[in-house]
C-alpha positions as CSV (number, residue, x, y, z in Angstrom):
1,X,0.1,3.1,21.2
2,X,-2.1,2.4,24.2
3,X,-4.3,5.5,23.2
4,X,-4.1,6.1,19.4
5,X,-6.0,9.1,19.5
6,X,-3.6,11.0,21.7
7,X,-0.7,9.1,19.8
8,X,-2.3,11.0,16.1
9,X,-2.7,14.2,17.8
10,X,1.3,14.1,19.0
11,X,2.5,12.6,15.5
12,X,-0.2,15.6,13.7
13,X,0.7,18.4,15.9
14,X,4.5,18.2,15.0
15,X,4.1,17.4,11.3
16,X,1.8,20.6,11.1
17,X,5.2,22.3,12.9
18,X,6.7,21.1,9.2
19,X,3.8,21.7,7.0
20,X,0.1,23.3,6.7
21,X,-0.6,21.2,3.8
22,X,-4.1,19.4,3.3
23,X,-3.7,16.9,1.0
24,X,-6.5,14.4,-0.3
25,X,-4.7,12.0,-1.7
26,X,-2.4,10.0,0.2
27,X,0.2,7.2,-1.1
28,X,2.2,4.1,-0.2
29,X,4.9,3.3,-2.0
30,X,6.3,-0.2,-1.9
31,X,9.1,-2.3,-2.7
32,X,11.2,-0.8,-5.3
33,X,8.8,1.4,-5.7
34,X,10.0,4.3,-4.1
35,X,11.0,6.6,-7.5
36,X,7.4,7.7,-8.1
37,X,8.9,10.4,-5.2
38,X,10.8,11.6,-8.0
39,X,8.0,12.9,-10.0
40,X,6.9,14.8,-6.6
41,X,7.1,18.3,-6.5
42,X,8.1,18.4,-3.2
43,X,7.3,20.8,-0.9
44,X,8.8,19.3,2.4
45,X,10.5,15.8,3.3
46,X,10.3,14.5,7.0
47,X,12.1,11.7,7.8
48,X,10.0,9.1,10.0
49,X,12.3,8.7,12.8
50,X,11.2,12.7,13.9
51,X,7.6,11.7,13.8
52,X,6.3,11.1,17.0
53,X,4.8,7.2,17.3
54,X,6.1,6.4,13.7
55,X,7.6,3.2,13.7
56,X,11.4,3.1,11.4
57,X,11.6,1.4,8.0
58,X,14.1,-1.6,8.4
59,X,13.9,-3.2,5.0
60,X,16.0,-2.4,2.0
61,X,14.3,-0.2,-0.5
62,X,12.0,1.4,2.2
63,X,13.8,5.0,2.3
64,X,12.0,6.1,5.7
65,X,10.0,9.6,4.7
66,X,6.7,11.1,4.9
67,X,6.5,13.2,1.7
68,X,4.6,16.3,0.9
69,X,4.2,18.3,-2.3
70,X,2.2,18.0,-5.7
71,X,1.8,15.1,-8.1
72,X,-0.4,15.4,-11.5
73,X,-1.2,19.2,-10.1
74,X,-2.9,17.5,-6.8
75,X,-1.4,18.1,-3.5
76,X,-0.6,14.7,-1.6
77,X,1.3,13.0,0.8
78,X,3.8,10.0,0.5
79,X,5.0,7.4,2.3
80,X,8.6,6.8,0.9
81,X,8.5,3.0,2.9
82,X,6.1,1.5,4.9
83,X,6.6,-0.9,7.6
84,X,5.7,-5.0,7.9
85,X,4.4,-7.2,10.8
86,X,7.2,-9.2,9.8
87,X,9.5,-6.3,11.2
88,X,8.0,-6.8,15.0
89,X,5.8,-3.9,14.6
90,X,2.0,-4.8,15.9
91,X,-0.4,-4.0,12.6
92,X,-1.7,-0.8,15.0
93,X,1.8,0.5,14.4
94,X,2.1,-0.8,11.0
95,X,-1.3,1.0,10.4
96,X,-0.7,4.1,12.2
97,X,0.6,6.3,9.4
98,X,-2.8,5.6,7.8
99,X,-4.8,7.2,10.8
100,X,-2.2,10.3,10.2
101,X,-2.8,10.9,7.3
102,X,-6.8,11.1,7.6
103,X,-6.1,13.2,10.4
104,X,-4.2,15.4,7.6
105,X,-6.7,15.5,5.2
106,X,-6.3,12.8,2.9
107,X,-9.7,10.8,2.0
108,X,-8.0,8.8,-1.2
109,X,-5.5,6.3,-0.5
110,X,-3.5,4.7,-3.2
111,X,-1.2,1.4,-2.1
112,X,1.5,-0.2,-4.4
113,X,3.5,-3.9,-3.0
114,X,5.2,-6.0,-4.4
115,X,4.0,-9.3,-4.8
116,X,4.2,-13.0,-6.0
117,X,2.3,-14.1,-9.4
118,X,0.0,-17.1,-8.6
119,X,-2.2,-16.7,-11.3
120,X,-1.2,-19.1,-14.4
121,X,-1.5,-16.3,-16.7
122,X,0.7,-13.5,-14.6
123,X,4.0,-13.5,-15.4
124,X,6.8,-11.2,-13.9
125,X,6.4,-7.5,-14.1
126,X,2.7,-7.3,-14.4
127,X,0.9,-5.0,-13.1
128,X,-2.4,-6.1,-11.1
129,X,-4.8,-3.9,-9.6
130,X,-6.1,-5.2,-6.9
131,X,-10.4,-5.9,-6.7
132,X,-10.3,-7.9,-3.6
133,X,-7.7,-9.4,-0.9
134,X,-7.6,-12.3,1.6
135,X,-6.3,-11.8,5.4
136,X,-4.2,-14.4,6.0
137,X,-1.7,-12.3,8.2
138,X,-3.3,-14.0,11.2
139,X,-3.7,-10.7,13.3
140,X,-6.0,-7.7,13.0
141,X,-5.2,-4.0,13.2
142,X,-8.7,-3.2,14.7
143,X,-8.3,-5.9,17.2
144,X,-9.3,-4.0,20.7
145,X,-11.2,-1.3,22.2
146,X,-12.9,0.5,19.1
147,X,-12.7,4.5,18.9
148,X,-15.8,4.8,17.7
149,X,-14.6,9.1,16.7
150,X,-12.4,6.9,14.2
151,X,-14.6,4.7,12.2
152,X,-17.5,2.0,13.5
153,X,-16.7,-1.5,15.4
154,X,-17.6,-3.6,12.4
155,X,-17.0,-1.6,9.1
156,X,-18.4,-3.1,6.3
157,X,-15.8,-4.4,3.7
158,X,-17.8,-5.1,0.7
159,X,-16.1,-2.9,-1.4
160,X,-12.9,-3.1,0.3
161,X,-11.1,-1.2,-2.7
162,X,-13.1,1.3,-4.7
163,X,-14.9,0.3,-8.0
164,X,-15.1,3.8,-9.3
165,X,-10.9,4.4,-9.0
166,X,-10.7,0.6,-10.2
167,X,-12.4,1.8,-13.4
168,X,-10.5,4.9,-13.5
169,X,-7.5,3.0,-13.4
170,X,-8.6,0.6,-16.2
171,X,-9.5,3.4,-18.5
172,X,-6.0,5.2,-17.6
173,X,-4.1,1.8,-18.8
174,X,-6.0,1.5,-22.1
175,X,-5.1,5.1,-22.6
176,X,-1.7,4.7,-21.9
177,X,-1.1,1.7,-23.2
178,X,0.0,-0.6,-20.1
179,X,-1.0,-3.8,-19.9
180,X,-3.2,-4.4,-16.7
181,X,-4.4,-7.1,-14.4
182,X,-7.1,-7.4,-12.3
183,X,-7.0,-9.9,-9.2
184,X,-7.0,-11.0,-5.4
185,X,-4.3,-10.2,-3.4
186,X,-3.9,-12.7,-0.3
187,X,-1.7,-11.1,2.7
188,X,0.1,-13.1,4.7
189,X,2.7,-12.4,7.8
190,X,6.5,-13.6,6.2
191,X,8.8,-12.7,6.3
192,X,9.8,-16.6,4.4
193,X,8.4,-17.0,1.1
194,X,5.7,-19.5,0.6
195,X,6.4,-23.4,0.0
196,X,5.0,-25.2,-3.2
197,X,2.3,-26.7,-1.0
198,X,0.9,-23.1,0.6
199,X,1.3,-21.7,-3.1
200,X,-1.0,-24.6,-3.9
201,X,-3.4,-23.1,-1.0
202,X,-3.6,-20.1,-1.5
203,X,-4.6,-20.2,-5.6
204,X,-7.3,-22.9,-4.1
205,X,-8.8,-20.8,-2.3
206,X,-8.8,-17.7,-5.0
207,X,-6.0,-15.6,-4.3
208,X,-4.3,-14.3,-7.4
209,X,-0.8,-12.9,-6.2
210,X,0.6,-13.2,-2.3
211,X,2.6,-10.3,-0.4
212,X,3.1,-9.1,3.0
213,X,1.3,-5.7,3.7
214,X,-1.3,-3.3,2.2
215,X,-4.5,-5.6,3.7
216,X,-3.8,-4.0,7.2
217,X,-3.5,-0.9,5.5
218,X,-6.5,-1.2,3.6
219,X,-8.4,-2.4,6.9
220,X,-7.9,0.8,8.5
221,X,-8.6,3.3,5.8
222,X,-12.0,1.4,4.9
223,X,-12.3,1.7,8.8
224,X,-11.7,5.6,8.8
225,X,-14.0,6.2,5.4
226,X,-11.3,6.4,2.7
227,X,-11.2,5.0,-0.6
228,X,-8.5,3.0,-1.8
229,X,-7.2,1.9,-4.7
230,X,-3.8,-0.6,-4.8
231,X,-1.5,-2.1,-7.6
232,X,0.9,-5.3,-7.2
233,X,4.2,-5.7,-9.1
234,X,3.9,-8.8,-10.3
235,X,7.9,-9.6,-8.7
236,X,8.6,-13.3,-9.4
237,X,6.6,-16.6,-10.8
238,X,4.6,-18.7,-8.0
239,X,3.9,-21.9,-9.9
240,X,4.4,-24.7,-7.4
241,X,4.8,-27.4,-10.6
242,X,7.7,-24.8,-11.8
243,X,8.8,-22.9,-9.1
244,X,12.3,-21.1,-8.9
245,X,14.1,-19.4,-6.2
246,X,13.8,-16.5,-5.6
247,X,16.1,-13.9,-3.3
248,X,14.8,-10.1,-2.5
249,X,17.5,-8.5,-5.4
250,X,15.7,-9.9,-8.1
251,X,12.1,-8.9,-6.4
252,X,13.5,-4.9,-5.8
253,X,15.2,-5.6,-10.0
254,X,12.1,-6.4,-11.3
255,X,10.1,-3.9,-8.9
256,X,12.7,-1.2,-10.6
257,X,11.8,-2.0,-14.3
258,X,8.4,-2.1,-13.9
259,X,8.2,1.1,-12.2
260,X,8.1,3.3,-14.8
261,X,4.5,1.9,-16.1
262,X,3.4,1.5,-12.7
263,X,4.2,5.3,-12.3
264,X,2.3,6.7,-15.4
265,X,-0.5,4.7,-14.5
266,X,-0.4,6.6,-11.1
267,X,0.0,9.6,-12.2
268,X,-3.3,9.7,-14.7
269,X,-5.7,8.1,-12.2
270,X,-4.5,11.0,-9.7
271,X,-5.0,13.0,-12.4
272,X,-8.0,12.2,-12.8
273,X,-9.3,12.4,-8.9
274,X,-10.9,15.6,-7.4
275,X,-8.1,17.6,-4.7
């Protein structure tokens, strides 16, 4: 990953031995979230382990697949699992599927996680779309030499997730009838769960639900020019004056039920955006 140009072109050149697709849009599926590959038409599965550079999913729920076919009549790409800085991965390798997909075509990038409710009004199974996030992670994926071929040294992050697709997603959830949020996401590195005090923290200083990935993600497709949009599963309660343990069944249960809204509201905002 010394050279992350010549590591795209190796991890390109083989998927293109799979595939000539060109898709625009390009998805990360998180936590529990990994059905939406069963509305897919897919065209070809490749399993990340054959990829050259791709790190391996090693958390439970995260299948492992780079997926390519159609969704809502748009060709796309899928990732069926993504990877953590929690796993021992740097957030270059974290982020490097991101880079591939650019380099595939895709300019739209939609990100679901699951995540912890800290707002007083979330409660568990919400759906929030995310309008802003904090980097707590404590690391940086564009730390290091910048390629300036794939995006500038300082990208501007004043719209970190797009306002248009943020609208689009709004209008799709009136129109479908799902109940919607709209909030901060705070990232930090995990892979623990937060005490009562950091809970405490991290409303204070305006985050509105806590997880472990999609900021890095975000980081680098703002970097390389994409758009983003990105959803939390509201998983479990964060109210430090109430809080109840928690384990990771419960989080992937309540990821599971809430999928199926989470899904159609996918589906009609990439509806909705141009192939």
């Amino acid at each position: 990953m010394t050279d992350i140009r010549a590591a795209m072109n190796e991890a390109v050149a083989f998927i293109r031995t799979q595939t000539v697709s060109n898709p625009r849009i390009g998805i990360i599926l998180g936590t529990g979230l990994g059905g939406l590959v069963g509305e897919i038409d897919i065209e070809v599965a490749i399993e990340y382990g054959d990829i050259p550079h791709f790190p391996v999913s090693t958390v439970e729920s995260h299948d492992g697949r780079l997926i390519f076919g159609t969704l809502a009549d748009k060709p796309v790409v899928a990732m069926q699992g993504r990877f953590h800085f929690y796993e021992g991965y740097s957030l270059k390798q974290v982020t490097f599927p991101v880079r591939v997909m650019h380099d595939l075509g895709v300019r739209d990038l939609l990100i679901s996680n699951a995540a912890g409710g800290m707002n007083p009004v979330f409660r568990r199974g919400d759906i929030m779309v995310i309008w802003d996030h904090i980097n707590l992670i404590g690391d940086n994926p564009l730390i290091g030499p910048n390629d300036d071929t794939l995006g500038p040294r300082f990208p501007d992050m004043s719209e970190a997730y797009s306002e248009a697709y943020i609208a689009i997603a709004e209008q799709v959830a009136l129109e479908e009838h799902i109940p919607l949020r709209k909030g901060v996401f705070v990232a930090v590195a995990g892979p623990n769960l937060e005490t009562r005090a950091e809970y405490r923290f991290l409303r204070n200083i305006g985050a509105d639900a806590v997880g472990m990935s999609t900021v890095p993600e975000n980081i680098v497709a703002v970097h390389m020019g994409m758009k983003v949009l990105a959803f939390s599963i509201i998983t479990d309660e964060c109210f430090p004056d109430a809080l109840e343990p928690v384990d990771v069944p419960t989080i992937i249960k309540t990821a599971n039920e809430t999928e199926p809204s989470l899904r159609a509201l996918m589906k009609g905002v990439i509806a909705r955006l141009r192939a």
